[in-house]
Backbone as XML, in Angstrom:
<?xml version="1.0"?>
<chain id="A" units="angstrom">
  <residue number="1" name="UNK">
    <atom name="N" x="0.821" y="-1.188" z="0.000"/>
    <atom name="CA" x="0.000" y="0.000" z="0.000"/>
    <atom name="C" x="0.872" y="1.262" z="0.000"/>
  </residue>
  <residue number="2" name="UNK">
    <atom name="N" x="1.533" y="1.211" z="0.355"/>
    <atom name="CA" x="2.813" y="2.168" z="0.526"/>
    <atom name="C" x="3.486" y="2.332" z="-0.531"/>
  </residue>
  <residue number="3" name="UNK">
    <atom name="N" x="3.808" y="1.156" z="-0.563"/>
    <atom name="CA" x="4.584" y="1.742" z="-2.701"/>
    <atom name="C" x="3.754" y="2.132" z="-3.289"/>
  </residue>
  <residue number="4" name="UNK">
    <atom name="N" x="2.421" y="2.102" z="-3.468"/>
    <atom name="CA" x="1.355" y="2.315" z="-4.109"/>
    <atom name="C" x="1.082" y="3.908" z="-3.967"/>
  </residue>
  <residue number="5" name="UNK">
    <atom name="N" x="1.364" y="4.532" z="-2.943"/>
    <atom name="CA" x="1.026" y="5.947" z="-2.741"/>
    <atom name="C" x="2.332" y="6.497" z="-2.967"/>
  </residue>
  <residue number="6" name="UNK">
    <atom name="N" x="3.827" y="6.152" z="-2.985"/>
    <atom name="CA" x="4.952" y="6.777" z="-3.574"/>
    <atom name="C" x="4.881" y="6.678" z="-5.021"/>
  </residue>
  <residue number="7" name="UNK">
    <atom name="N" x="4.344" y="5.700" z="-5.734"/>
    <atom name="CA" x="4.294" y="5.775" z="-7.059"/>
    <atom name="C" x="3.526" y="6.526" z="-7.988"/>
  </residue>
  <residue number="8" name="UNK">
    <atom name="N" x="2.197" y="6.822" z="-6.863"/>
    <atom name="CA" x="1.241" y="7.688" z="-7.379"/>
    <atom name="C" x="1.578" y="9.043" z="-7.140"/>
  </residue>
  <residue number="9" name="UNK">
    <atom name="N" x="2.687" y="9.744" z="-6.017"/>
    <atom name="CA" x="3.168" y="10.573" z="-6.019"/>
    <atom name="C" x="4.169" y="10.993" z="-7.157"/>
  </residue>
  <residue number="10" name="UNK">
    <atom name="N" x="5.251" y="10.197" z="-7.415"/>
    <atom name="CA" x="5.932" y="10.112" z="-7.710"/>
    <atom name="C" x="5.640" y="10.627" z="-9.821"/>
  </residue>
  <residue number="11" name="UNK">
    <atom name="N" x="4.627" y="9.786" z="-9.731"/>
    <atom name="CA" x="4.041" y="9.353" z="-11.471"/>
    <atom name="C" x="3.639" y="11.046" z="-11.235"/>
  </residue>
  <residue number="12" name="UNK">
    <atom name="N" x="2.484" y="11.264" z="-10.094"/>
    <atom name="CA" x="2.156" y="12.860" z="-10.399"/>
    <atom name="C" x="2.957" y="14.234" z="-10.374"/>
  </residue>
  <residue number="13" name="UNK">
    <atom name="N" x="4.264" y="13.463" z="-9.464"/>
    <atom name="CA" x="5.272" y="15.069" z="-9.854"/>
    <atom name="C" x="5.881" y="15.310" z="-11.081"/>
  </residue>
  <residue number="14" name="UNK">
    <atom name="N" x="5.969" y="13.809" z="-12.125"/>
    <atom name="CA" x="6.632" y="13.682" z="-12.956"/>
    <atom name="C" x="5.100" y="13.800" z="-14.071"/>
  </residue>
  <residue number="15" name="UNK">
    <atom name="N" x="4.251" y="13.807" z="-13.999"/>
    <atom name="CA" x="3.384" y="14.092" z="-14.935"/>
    <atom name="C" x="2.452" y="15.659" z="-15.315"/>
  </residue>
  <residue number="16" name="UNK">
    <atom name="N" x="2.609" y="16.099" z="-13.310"/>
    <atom name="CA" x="2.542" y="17.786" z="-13.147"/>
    <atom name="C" x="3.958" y="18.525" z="-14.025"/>
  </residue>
  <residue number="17" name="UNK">
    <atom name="N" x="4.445" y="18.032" z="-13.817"/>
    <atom name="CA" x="6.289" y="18.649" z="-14.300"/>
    <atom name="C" x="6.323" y="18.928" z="-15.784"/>
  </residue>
  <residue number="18" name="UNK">
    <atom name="N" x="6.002" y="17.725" z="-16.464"/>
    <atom name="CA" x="5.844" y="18.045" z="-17.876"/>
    <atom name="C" x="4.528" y="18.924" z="-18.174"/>
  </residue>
  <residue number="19" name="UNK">
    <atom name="N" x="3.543" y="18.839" z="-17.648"/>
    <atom name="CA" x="2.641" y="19.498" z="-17.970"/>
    <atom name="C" x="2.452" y="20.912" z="-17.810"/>
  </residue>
  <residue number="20" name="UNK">
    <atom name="N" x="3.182" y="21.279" z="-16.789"/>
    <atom name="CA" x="3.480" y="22.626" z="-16.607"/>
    <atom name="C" x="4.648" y="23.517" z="-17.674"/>
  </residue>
  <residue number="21" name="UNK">
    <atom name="N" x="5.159" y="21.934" z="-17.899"/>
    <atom name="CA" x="6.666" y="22.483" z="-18.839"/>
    <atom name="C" x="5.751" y="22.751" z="-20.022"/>
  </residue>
  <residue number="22" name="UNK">
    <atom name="N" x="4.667" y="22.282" z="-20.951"/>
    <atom name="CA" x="4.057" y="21.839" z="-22.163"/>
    <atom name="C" x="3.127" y="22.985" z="-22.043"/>
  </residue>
  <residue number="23" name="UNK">
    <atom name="N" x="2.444" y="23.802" z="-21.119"/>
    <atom name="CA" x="1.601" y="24.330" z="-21.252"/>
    <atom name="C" x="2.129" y="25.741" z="-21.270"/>
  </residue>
  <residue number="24" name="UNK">
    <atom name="N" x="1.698" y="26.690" z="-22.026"/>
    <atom name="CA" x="2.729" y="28.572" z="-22.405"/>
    <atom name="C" x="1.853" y="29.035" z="-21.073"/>
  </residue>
  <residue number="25" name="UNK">
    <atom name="N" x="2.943" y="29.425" z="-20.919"/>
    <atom name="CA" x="2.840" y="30.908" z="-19.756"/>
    <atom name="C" x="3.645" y="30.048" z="-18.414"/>
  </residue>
  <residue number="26" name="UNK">
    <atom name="N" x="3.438" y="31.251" z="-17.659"/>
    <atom name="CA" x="3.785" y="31.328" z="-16.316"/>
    <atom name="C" x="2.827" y="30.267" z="-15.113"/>
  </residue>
  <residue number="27" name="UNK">
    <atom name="N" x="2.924" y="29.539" z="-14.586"/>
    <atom name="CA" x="1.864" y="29.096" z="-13.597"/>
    <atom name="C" x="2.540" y="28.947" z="-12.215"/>
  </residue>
  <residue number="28" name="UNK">
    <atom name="N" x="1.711" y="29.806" z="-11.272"/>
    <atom name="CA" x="2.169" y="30.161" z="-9.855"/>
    <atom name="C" x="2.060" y="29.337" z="-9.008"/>
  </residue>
  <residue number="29" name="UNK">
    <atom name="N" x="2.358" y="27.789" z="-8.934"/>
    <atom name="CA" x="2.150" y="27.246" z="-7.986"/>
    <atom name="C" x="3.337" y="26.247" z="-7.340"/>
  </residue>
  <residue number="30" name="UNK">
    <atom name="N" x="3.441" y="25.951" z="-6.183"/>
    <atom name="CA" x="3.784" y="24.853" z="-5.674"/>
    <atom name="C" x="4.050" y="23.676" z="-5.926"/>
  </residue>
  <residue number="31" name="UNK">
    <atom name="N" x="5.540" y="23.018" z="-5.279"/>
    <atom name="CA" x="5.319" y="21.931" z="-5.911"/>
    <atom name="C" x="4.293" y="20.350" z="-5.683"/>
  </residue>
  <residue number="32" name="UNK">
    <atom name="N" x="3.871" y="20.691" z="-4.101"/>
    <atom name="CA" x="2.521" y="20.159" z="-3.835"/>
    <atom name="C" x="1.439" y="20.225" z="-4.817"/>
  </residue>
  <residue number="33" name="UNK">
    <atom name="N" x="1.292" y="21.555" z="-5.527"/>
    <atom name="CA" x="0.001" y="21.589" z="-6.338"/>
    <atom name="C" x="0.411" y="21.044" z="-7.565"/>
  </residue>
  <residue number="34" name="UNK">
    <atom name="N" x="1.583" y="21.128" z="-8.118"/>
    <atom name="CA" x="2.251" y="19.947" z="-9.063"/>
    <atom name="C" x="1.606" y="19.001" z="-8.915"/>
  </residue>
  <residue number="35" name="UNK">
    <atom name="N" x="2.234" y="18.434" z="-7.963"/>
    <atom name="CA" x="2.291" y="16.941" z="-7.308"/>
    <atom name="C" x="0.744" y="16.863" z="-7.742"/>
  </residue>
  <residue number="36" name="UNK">
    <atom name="N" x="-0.395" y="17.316" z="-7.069"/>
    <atom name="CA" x="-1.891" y="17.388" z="-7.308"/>
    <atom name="C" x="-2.571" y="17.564" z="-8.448"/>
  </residue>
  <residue number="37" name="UNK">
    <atom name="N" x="-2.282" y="18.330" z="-9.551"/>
    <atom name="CA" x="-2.306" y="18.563" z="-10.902"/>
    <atom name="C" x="-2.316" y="17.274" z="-11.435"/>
  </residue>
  <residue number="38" name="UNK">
    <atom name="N" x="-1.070" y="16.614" z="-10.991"/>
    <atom name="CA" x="-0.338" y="15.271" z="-11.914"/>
    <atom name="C" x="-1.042" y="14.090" z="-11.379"/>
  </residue>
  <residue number="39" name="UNK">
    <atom name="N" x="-1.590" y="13.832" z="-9.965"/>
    <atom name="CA" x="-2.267" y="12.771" z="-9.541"/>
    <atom name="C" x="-3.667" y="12.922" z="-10.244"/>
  </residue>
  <residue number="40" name="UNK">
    <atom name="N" x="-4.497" y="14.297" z="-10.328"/>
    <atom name="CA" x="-5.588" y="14.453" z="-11.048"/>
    <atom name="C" x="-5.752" y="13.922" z="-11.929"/>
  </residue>
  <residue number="41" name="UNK">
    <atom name="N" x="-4.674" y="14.780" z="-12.981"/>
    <atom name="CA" x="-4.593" y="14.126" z="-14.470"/>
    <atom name="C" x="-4.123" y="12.416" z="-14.272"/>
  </residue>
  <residue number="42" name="UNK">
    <atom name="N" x="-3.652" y="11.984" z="-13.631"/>
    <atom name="CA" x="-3.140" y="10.671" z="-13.602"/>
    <atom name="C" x="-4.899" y="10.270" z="-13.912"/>
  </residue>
  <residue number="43" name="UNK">
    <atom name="N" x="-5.140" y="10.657" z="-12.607"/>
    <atom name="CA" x="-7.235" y="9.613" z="-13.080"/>
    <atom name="C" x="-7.850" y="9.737" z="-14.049"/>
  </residue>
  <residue number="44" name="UNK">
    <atom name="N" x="-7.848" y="11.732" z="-14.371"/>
    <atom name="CA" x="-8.346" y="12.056" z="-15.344"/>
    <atom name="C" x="-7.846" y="11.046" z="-16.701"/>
  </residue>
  <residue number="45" name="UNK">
    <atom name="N" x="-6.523" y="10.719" z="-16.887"/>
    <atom name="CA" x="-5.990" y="10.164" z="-18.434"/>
    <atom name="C" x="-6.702" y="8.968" z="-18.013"/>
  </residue>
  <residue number="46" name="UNK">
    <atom name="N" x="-5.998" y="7.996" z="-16.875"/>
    <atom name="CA" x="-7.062" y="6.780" z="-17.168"/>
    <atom name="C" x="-8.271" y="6.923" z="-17.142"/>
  </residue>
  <residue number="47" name="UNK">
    <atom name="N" x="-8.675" y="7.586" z="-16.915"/>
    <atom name="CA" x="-11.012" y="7.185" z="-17.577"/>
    <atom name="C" x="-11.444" y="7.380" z="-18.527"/>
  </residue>
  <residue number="48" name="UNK">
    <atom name="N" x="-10.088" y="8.710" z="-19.350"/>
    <atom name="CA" x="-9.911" y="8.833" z="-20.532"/>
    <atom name="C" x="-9.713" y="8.039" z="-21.780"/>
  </residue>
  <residue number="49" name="UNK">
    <atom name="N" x="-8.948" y="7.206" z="-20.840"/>
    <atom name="CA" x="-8.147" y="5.704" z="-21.760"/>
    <atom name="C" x="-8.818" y="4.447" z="-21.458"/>
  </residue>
  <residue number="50" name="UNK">
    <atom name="N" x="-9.657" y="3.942" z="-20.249"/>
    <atom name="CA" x="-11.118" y="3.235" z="-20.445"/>
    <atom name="C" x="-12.209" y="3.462" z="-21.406"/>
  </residue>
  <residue number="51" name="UNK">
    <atom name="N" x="-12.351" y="5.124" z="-21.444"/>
    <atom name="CA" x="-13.253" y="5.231" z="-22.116"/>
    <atom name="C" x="-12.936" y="4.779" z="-23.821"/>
  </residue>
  <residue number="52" name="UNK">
    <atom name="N" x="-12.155" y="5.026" z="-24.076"/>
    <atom name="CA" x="-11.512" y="5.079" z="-25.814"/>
    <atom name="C" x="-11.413" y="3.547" z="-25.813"/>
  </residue>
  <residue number="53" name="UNK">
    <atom name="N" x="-10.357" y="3.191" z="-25.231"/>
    <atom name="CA" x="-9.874" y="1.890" z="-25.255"/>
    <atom name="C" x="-10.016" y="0.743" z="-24.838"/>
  </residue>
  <residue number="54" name="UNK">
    <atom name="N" x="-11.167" y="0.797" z="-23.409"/>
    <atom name="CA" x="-11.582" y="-0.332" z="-22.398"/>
    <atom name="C" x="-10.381" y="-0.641" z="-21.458"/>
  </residue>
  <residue number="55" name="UNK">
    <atom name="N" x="-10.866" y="-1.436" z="-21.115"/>
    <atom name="CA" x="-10.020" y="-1.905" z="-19.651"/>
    <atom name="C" x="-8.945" y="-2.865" z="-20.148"/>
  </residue>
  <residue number="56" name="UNK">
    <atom name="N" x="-7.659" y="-2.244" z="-19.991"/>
    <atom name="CA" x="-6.842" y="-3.558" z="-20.400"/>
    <atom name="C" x="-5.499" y="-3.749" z="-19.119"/>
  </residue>
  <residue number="57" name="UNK">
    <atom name="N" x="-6.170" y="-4.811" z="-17.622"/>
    <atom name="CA" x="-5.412" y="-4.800" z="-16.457"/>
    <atom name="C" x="-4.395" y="-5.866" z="-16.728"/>
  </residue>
  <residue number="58" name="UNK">
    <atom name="N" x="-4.114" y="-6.465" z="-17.840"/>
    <atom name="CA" x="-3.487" y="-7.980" z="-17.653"/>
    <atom name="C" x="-1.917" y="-7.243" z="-17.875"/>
  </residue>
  <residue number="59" name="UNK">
    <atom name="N" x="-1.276" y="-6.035" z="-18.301"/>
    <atom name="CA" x="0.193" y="-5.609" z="-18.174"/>
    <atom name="C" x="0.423" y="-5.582" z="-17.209"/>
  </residue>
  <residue number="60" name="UNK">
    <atom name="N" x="0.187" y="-5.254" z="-16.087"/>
    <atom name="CA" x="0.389" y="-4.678" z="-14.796"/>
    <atom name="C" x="0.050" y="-3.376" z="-14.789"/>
  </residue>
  <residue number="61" name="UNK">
    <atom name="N" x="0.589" y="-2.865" z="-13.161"/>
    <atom name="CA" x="-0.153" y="-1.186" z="-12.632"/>
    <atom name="C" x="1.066" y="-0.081" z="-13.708"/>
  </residue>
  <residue number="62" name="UNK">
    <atom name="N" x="2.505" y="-0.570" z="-13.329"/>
    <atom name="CA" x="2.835" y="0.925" z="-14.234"/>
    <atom name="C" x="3.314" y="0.524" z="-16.002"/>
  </residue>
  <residue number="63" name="UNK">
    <atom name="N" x="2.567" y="1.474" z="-17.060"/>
    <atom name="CA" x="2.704" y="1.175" z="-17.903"/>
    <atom name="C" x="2.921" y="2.741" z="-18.662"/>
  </residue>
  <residue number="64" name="UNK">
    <atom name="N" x="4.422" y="2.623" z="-19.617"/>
    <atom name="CA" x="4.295" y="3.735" z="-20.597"/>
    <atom name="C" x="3.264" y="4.582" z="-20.971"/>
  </residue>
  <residue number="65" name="UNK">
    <atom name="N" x="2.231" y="4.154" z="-21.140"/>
    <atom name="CA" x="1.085" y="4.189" z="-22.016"/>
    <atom name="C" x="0.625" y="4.822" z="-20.861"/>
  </residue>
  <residue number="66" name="UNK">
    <atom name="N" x="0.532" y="4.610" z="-19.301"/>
    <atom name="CA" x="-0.553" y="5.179" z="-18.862"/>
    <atom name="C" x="0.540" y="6.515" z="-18.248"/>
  </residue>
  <residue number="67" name="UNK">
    <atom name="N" x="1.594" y="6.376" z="-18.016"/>
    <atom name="CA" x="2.343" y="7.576" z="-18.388"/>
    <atom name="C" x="2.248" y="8.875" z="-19.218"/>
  </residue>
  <residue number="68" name="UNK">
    <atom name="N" x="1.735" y="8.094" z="-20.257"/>
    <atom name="CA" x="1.365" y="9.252" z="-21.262"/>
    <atom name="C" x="-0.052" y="10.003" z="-21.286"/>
  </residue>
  <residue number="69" name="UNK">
    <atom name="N" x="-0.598" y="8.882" z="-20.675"/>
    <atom name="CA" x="-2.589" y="9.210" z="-20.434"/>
    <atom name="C" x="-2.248" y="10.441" z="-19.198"/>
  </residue>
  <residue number="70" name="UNK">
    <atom name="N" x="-1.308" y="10.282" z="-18.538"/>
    <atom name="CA" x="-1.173" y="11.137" z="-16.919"/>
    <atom name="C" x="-0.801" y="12.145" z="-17.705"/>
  </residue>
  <residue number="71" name="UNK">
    <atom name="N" x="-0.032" y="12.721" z="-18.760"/>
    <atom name="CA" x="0.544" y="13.499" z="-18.468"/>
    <atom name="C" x="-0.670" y="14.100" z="-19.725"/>
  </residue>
  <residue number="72" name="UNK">
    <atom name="N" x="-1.253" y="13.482" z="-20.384"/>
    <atom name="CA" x="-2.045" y="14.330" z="-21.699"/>
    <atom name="C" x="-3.159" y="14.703" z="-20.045"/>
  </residue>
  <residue number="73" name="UNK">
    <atom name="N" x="-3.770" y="13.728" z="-19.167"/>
    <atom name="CA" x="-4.425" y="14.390" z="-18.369"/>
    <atom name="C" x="-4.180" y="15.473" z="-17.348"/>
  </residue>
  <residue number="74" name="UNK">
    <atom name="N" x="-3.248" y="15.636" z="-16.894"/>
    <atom name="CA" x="-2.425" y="16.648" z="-16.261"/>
    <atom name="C" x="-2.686" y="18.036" z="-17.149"/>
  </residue>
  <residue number="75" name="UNK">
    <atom name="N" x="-2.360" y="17.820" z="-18.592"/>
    <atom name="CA" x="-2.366" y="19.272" z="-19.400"/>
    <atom name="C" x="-3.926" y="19.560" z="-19.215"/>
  </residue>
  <residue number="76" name="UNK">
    <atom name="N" x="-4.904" y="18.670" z="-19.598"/>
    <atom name="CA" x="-6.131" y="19.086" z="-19.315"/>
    <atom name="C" x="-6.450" y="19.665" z="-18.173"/>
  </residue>
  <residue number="77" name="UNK">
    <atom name="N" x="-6.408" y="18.847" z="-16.965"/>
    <atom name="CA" x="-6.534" y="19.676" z="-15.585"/>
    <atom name="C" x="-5.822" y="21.015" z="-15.276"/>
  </residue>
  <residue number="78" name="UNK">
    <atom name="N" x="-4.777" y="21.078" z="-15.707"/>
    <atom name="CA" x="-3.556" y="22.354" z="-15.623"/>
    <atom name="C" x="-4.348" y="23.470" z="-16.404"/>
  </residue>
  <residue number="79" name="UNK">
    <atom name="N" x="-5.103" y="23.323" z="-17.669"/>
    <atom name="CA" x="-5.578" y="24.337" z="-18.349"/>
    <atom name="C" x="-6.947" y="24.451" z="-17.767"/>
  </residue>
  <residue number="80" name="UNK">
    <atom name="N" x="-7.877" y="23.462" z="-17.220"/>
    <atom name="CA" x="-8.776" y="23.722" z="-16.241"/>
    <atom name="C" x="-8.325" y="25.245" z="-15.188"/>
  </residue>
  <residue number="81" name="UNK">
    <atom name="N" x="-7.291" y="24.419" z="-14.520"/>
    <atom name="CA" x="-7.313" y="25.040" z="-13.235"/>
    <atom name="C" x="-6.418" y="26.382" z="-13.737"/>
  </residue>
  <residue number="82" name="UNK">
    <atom name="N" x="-5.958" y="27.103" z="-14.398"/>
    <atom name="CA" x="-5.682" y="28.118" z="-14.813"/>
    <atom name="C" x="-6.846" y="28.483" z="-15.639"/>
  </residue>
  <residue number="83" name="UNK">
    <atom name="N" x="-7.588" y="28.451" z="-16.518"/>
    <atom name="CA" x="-9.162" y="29.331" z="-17.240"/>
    <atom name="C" x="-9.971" y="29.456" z="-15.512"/>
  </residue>
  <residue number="84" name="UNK">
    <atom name="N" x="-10.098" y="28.092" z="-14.837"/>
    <atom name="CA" x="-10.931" y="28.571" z="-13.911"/>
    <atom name="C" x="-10.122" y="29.490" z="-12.514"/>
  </residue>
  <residue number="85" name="UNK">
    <atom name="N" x="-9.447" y="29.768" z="-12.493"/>
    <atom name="CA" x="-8.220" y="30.997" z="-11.664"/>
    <atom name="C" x="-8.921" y="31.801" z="-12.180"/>
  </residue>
  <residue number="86" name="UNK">
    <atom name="N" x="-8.510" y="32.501" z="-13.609"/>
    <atom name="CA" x="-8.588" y="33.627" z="-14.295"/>
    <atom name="C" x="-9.849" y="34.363" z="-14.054"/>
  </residue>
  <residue number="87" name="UNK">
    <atom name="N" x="-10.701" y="33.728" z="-13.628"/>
    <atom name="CA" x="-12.136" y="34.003" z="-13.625"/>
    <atom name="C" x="-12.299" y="35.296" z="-12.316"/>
  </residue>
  <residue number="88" name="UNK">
    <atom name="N" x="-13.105" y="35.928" z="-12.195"/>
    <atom name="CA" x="-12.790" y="36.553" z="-11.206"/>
    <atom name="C" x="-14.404" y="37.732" z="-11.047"/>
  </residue>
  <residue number="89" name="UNK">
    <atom name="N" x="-14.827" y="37.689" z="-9.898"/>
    <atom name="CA" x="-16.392" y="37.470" z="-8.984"/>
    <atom name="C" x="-16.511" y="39.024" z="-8.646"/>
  </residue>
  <residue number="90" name="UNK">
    <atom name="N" x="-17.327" y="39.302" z="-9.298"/>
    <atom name="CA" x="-17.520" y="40.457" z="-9.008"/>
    <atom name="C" x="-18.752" y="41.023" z="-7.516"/>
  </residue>
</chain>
């Protein structure tokens, strides 16, 4: 259970990281909110990649592929959470 939550850390600093690197401009945050960005998008890509592709558990838990689902989901959440920042309540 424990490797299980360093890896999911780990996958999200490295999937916040690129995504912040991939996306233009400046973004003001932490590397906690990294870290959070990248675990998001981590779920966000897989339900993404169920949905398209179905369920395929027989590789095992870490796979290239879902590497890449984290980090295309990461850019999504990252551009979420910067349009919804920008917003501002009058």
């Amino acid at each position: 259970m424990l490797g299980l939550i360093i890896t999911l850390l780990i996958v999200g600093l490295i999937a916040g990281a690129v995504a912040r690197l991939l996306v233009p401009g400046r973004q003001h945050m932490s590397i906690p909110t990294t870290i959070a960005i990248g675990v998001v998008g981590s779920f966000v890509g897989g339900f993404l990649g169920y949905l398209i592709f179905g369920k395929d558990s027989t590789d095992g838990f870490f796979q290239p592929s879902g590497l890449i689902g984290s980090i295309i989901g990461a850019i999504i959440v990252l551009l979420l959470w910067i349009n919804l920042g920008n917003r501002r309540t009058v």
